[in-house]
KEBA-387453 format. One record per residue (C-alpha): residue number from 1; x, y, z. Coordinates in pm, 1 decimal. Layout:
<recs>
[rec NUM; [X; Y; Z]] ...
</recs>
This chain:
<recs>
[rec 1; [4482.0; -1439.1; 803.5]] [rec 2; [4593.8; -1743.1; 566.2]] [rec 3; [4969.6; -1760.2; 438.1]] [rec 4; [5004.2; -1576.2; 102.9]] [rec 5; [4947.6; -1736.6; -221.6]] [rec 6; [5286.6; -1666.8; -322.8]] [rec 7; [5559.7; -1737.8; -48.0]] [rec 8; [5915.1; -1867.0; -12.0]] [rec 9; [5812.0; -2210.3; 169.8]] [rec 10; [5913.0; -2495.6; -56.0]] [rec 11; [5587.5; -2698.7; 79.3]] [rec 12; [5401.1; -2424.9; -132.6]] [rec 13; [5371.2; -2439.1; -532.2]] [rec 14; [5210.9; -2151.7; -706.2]] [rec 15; [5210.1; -2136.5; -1032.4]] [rec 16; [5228.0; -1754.1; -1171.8]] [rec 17; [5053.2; -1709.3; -1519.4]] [rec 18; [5134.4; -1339.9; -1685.7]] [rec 19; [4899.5; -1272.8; -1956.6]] [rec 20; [5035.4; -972.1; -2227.6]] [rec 21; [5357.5; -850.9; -2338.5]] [rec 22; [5321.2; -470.7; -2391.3]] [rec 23; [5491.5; -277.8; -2162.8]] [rec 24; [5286.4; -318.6; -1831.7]] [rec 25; [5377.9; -746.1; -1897.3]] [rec 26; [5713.8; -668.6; -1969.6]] [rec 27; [5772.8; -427.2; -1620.5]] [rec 28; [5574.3; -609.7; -1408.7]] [rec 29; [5738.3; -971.2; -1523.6]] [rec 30; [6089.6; -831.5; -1481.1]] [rec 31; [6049.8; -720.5; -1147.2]] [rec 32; [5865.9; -995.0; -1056.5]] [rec 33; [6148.7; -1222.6; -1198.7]] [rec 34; [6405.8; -1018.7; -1066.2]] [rec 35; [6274.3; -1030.3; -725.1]] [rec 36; [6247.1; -1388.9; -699.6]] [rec 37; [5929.7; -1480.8; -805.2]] [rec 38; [5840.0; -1714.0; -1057.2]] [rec 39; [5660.0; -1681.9; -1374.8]] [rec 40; [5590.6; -1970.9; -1424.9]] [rec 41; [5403.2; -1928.9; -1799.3]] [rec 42; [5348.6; -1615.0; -2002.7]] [rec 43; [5056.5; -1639.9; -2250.7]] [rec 44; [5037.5; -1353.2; -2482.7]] [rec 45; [4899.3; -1274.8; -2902.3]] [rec 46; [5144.5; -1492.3; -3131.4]] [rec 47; [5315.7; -1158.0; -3261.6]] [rec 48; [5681.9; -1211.1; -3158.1]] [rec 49; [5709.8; -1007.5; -2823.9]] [rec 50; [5511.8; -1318.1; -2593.3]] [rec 51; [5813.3; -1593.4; -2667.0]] [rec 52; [6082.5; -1320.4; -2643.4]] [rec 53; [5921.5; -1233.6; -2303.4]] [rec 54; [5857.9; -1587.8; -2185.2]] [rec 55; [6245.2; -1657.6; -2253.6]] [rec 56; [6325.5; -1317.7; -2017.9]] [rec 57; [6122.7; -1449.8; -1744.5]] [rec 58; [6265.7; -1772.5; -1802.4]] [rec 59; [5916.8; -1945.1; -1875.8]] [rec 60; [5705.4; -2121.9; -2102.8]] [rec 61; [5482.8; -1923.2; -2397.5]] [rec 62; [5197.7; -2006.3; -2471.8]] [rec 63; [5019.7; -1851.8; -2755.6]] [rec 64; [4711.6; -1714.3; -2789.2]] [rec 65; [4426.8; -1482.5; -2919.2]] [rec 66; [4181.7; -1373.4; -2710.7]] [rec 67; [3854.9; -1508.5; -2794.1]] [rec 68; [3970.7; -1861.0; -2868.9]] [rec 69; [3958.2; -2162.2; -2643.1]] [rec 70; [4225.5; -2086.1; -2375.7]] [rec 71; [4491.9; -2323.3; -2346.2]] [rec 72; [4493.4; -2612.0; -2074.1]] [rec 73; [4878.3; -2596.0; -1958.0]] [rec 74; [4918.3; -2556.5; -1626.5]] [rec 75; [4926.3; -2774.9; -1314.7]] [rec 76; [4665.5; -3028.5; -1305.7]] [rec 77; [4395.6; -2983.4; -991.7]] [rec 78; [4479.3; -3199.3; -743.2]] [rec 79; [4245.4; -3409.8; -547.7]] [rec 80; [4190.7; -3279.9; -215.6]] [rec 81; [4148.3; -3631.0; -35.3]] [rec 82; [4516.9; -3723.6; -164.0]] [rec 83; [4703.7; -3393.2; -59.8]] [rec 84; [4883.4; -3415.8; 295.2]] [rec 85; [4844.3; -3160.1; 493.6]] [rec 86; [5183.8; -3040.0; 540.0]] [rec 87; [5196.9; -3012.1; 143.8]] [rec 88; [4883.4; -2846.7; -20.9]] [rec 89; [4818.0; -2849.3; -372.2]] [rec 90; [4976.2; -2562.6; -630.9]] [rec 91; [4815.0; -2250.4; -638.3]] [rec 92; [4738.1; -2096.9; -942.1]] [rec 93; [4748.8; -1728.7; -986.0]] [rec 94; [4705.3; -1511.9; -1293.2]] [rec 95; [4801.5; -1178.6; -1365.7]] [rec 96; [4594.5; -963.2; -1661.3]] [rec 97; [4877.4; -719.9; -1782.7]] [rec 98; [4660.2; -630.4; -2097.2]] [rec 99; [4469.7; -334.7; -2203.5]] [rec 100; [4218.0; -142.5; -2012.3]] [rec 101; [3970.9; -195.0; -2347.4]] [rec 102; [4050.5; -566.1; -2374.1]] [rec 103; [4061.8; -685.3; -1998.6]] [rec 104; [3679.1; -791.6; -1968.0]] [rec 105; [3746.7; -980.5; -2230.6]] [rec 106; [4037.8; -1146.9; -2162.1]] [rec 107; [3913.3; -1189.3; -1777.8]] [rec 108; [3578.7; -1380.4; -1891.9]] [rec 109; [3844.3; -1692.7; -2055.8]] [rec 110; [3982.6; -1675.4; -1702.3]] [rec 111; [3743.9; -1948.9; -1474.8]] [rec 112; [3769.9; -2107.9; -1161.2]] [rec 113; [3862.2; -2415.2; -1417.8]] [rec 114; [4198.1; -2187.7; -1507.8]] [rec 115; [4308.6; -2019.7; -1229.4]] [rec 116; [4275.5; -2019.1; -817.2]] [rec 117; [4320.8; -1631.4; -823.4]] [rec 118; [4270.5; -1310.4; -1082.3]] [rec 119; [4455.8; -980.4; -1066.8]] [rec 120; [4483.9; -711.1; -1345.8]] [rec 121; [4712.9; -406.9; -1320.7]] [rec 122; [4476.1; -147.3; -1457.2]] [rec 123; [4436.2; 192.5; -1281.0]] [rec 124; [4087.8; 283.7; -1414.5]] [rec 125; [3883.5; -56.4; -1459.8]] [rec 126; [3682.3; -194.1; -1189.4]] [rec 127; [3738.5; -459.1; -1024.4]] [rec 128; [3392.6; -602.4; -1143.4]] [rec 129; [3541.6; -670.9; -1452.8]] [rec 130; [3684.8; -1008.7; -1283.7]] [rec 131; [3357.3; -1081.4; -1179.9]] [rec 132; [3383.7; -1430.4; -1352.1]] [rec 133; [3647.1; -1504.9; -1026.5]] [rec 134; [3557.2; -1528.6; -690.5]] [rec 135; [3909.9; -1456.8; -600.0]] [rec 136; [4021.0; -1124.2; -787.2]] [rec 137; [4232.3; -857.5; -696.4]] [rec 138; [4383.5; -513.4; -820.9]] [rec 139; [4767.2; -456.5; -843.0]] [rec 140; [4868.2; -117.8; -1010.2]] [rec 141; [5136.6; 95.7; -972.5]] [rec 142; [5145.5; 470.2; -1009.8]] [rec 143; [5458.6; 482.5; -1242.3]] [rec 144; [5508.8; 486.1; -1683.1]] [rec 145; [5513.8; 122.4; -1721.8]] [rec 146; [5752.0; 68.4; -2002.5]] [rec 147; [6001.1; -203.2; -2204.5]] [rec 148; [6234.8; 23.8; -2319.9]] [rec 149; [6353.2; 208.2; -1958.2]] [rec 150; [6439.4; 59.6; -1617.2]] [rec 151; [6130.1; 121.0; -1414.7]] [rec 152; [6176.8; 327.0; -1052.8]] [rec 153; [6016.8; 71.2; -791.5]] [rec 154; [6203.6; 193.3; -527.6]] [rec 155; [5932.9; 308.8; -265.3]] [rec 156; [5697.0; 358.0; -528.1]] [rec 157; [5329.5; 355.9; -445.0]] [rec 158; [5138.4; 38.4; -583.9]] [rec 159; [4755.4; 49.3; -504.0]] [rec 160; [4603.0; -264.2; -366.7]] [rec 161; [4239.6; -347.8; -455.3]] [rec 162; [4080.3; -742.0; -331.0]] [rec 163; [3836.7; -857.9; -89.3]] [rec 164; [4033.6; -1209.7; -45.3]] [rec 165; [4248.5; -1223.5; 291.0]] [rec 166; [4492.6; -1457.5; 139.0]] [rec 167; [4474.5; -1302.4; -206.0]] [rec 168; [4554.6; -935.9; 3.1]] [rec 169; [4858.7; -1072.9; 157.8]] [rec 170; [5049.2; -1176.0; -149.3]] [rec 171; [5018.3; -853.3; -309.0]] [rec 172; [5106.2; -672.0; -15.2]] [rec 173; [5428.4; -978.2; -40.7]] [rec 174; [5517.5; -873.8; -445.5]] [rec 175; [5491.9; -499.2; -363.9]] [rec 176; [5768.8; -531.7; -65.9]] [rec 177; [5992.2; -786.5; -286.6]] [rec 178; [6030.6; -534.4; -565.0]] [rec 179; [6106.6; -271.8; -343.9]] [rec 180; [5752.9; -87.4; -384.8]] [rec 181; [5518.6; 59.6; -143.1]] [rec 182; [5196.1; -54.8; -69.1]] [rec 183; [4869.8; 98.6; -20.9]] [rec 184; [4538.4; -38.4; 43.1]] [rec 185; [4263.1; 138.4; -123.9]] [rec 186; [3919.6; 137.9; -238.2]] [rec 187; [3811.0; 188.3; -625.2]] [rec 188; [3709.2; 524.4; -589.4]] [rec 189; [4043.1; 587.7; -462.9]] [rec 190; [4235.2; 436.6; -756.9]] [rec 191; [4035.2; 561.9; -1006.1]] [rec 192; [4076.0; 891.1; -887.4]] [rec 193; [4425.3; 864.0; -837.5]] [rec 194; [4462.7; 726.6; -1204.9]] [rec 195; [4271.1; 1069.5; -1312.8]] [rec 196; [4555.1; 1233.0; -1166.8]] [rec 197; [4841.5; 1049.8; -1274.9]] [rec 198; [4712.1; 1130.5; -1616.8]] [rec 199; [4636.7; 1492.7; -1552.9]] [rec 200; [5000.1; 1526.6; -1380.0]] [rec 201; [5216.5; 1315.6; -1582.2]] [rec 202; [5093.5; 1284.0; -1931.6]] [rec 203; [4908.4; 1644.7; -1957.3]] [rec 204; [5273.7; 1800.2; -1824.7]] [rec 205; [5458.4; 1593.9; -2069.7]] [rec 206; [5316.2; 1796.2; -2374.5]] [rec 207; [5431.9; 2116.0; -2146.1]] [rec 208; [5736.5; 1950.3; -2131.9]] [rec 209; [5745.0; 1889.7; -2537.2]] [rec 210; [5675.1; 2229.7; -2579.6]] [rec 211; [5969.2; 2308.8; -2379.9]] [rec 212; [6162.9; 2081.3; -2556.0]] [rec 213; [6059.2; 2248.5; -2913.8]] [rec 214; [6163.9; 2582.8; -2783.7]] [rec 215; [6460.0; 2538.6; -2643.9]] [rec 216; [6640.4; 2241.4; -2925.8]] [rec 217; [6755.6; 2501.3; -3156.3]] [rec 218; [7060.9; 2604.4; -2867.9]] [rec 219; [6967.6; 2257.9; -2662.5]] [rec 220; [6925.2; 2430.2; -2387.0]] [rec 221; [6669.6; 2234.3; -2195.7]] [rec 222; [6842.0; 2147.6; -1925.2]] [rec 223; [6834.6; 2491.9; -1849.3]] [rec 224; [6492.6; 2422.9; -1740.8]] [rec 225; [6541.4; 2079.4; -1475.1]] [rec 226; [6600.8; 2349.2; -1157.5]] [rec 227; [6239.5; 2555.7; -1158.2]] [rec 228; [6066.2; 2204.1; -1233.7]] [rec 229; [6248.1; 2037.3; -976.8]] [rec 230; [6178.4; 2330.0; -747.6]] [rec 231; [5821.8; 2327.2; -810.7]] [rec 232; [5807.8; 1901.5; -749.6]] [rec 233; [6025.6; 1984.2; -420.2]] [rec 234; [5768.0; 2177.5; -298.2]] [rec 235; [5440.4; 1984.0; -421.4]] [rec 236; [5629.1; 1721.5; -199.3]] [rec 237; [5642.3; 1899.5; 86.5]] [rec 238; [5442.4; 2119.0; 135.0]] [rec 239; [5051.1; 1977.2; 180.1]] [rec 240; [4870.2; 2309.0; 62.3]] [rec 241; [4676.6; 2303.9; -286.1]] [rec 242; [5007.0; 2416.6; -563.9]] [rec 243; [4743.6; 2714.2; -672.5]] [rec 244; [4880.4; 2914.2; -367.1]] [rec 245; [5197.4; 2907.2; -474.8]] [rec 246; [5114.3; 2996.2; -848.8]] [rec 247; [5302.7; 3249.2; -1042.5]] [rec 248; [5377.0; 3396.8; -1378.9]] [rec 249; [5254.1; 3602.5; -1589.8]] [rec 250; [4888.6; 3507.7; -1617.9]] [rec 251; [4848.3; 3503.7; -1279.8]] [rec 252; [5005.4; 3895.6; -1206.4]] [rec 253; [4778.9; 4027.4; -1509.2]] [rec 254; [5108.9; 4139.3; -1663.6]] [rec 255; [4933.3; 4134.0; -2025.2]] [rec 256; [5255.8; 4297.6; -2236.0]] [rec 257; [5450.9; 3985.2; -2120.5]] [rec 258; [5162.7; 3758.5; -2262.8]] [rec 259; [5151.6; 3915.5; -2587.5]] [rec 260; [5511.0; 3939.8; -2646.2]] [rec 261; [5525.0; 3528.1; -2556.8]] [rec 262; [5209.9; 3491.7; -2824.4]] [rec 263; [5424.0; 3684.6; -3075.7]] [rec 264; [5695.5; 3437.3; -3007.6]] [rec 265; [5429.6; 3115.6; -3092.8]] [rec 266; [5291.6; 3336.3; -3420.2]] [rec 267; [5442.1; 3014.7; -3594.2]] [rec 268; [5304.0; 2777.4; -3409.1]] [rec 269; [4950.2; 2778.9; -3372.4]] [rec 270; [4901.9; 2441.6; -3139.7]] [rec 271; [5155.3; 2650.9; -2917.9]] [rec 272; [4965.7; 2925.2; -2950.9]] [rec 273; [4645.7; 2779.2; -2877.2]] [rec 274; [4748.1; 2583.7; -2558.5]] [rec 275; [4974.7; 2907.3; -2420.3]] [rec 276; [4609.2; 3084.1; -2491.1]] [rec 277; [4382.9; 2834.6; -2283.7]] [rec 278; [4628.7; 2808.5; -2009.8]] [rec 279; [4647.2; 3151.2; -1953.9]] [rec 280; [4253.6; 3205.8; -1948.0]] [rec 281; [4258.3; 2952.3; -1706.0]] [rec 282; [4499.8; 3068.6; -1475.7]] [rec 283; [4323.1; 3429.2; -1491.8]] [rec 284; [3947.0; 3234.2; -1451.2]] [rec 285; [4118.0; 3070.0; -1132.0]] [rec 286; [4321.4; 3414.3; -1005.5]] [rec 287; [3962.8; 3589.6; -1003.3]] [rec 288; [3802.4; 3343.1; -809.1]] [rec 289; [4095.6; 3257.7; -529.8]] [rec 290; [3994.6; 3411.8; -251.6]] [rec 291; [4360.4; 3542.9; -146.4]] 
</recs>
């Protein structure tokens, strides 16, 4: 296998080109940076947050709006015949931190002309959608991406998606410098695991809301961190399917407990409607367990 595309040997330049600054730019560039590795350019929309993230990375910005000539800067190619053995010419990697809507479009300004190697961070886009790169790759963690909050790398799961040997190795290198884990997988595989982060995370954040709305009048919230943590304890360790260990009162057919809790949502009838699906579901899937 070939050394990786980003390394720590001095008789390799790479030059690392992060394109975005929403939140998935600003995470990934930080711990990037903060591990060591160089940014060396960010180019991102003219609106402000590209040149404030460029300076945090400690790079240059380079502005631009996708569907305009992309900008030249970068290392020129060198020619082969010239370059010593010992010392091989920069490699040039770029990483698509964009949105899922605008990556094929962004990805088609990115040719062989531009960059040695493509990688977007996207859990649910194909990997076809660098198909104007021979060398393209997927690098996405499982986590809430965000500016505002410290992200949790520590032995968190980043899914690894490329076909390139070399290409393969460096990701597997960025993962283990920010303190991730890494995990080879196919695109069936990551797109079903990004189904589930979303179904997990963002569908039990609006139960989470609601059990912030009930609970702010006496702010007792916190009141509720020890039953989820015991239910995430035991996702984690124990391997069977959660529904075995389901409870409440949907599940025991205890119908005076379910209208008194409607009664309490009278006011509220998105509360009411979603505490009135759930429930029908839990009974739907109580009748057809088979325990």
């Amino acid at each position: 296998m070939s050394e990786p595309l980003i390394n720590q040997s001095p008789s390799q330049e790479t030059w690392l080109t992060l394109v975005g600054s929403g939140q998935a730019a600003w995470a990934l560039g930080s711990a990037l940076h903060g591990s060591g590795i160089r940014v060396q350019r960010v180019v991102a929309r003219p609106n402000g947050r590209g040149a404030a993230l460029a300076q945090r990375l400690e790079a240059s910005w380079v502005p631009w709006h996708a569907g305009q000539p992309l900008p030249k800067e970068g290392p020129p190619s060198p020619d082969p015949s010239r370059l010593e053995p010992s010392r091989p010419g920069p490699t040039r990697l770029t990483l698509l931190a964009v949105s899922d809507d605008a990556l094929p479009g962004v990805a088609s300004f990115f040719g062989t002309d531009q960059t040695d190697a493509l990688v977007h961070c996207s859990g649910t886009r194909s990997l076809e959608d660098l198909d104007v790169h021979p060398v393209r790759g997927v690098f996405w963690p499982i986590l809430n991406l965000s500016k505002a909050v410290e992200t949790p790398w520590k032995g968190a799961p980043i899914l690894i998606q490329t076909e390139d040997a070399s290409l393969h190795q460096t990701l597997h290198h960025w993962a283990q410098r920010i303190g991730a884990t890494a995990r080879d997988v196919t695109e069936v595989q990551r797109q079903k695991l990004h189904l589930a982060a979303v179904m997990t995370a963002n569908f039990n954040n609006i139960l989470l809301h609601w059990g912030h709305l009930l609970t702010q009048e006496w702010g007792t919230h916190r009141d509720l961190f020890p039953i989820l943590a015991q239910q995430l304890n035991e996702f984690e360790q124990n391997p069977q399917d959660p529904l075995t260990r389901q409870s409440g009162p949907a599940w025991r057919g205890d119908q005076q407990t379910l209208e008194s809790h409607l009664r309490l949502l009278q006011d509220d009838p998105e509360g009411t409607a979603l505490y009135r699906w759930f429930s029908s579901l839990i009974q739907r899937l109580r009748d057809q367990s088979p325990t």
